[in-house]
N, C-alpha and C positions, 0 to 999 in steps of 0.2 A: 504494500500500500504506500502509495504516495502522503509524505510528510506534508506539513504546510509551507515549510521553509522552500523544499525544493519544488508546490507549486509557486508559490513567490519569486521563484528565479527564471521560472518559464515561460508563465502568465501572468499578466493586469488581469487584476477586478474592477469592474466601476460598477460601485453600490447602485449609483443613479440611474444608470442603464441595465444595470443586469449581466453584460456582455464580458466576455473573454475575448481579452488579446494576446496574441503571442509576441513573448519576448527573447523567445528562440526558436527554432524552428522547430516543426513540429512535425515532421514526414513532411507531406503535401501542401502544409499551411506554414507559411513563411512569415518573418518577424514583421510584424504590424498588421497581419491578417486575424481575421476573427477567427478564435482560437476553436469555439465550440460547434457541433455542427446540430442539426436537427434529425433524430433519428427514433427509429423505434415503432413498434406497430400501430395501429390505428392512425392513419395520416400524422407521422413524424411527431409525437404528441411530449418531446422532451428534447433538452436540449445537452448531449455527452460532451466531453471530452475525451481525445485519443493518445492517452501518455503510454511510450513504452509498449505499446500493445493491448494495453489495458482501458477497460469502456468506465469512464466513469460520469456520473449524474452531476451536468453545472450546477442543479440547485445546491448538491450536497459542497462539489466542490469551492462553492460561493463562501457555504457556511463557514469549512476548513479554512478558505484563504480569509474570513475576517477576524473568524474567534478564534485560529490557532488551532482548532481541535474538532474531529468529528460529531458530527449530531451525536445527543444517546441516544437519538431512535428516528423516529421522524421527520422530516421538512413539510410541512405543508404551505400550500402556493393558496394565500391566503383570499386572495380573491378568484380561486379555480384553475386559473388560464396555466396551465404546465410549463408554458414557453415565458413566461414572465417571471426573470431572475432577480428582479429588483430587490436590494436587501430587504426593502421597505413591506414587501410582499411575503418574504420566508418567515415561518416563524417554527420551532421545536414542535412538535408534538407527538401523542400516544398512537399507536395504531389505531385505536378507536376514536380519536380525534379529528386523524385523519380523515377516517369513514364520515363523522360526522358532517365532513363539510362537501360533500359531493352532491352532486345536483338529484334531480329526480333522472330516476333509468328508463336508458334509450324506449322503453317495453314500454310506459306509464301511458296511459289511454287519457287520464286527465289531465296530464301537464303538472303537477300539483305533486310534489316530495310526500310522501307520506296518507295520499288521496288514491282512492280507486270504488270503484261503483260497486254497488251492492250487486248481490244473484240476479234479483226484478229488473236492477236499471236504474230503478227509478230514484235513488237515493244514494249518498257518497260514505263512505267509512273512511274513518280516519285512526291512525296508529302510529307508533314511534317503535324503534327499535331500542332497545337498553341492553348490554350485555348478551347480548345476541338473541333476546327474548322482545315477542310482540307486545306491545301496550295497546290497549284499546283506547283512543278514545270519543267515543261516539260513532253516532249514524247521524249523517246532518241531510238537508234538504237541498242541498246545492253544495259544487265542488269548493265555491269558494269560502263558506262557510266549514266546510271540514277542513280546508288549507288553515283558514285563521286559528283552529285548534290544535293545526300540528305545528304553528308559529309558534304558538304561546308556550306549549309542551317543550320545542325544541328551546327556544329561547331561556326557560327554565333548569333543562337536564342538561342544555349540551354550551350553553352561557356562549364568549366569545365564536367558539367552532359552529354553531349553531348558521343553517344554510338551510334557506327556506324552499328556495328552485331546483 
């Protein structure tokens, strides 16, 4: 694993922008090119680094090159977007913190985190997840009245990480 000292000697950070520079060369990418590239499944959805042969993740490497030291576990890209390495944007978190701040899934028929229609149709159920177990909370008459109760719910259990979309 690369140290921070010796990303320091290869790479610029800029907190403001997110972005890797190289300050030596890098295989392919040449001193004053952008160091990081875009890769990874689902439409390029992260942004690595190529040291040595080794893939490693800009957010985490961001963390390394300002605090000196590896995350203890998570980075979360606090406003979703993957590709935005802004320091302003990283912040530590649990894996279930992580979880917490993910939008509603591709699959979601209402649009709405924690909303999905009853058996009939005709009515919205709303729930949160805790420790890998479902909360109820309610049958409401509209989706967006189950949304306002999984807002409140999350906003409560999941405080800062808390991601309503």
């Amino acid at each position: 694993m690369i140290t921070a000292d010796e990303l320091r000697s290869i790479a610029h950070y800029n907190p403001a922008t997110g972005e890797f520079t190289c300050l030596a060369d890098m295989g392919r990418r040449k001193v004053g090119d952008r160091a990081d590239v875009k890769s990874g499944a689902r439409n390029r959805r992260y942004y690595h680094l190529y040291i040595d042969g080794e893939r490693y993740f800009s957010h985490r490497m961001a963390w390394l090159w300002v605090h000196g030291e590896y995350p203890s576990a998570y980075i979360d890209h606090i406003n979703g977007d993957t590709l935005d390495n802004r320091l302003s944007n990283l912040r530590e978190a649990t894996h279930q913190q992580n979880l917490f701040n993910r939008g509603a899934n591709k699959n979601n028929t209402t649009g709405y985190k924690g909303v999905r229609k009853t058996r009939s149709g005709q009515k919205y159920w709303a729930e949160i997840k805790i420790d890998r177990k479902s909360k109820y909370l309610g049958v409401f008459d509209s989706a967006e009245l189950a949304h306002q109760a999984y807002c409140a719910a999350a906003a409560h259990l999941h405080g800062e990480f808390a991601k309503a979309a």
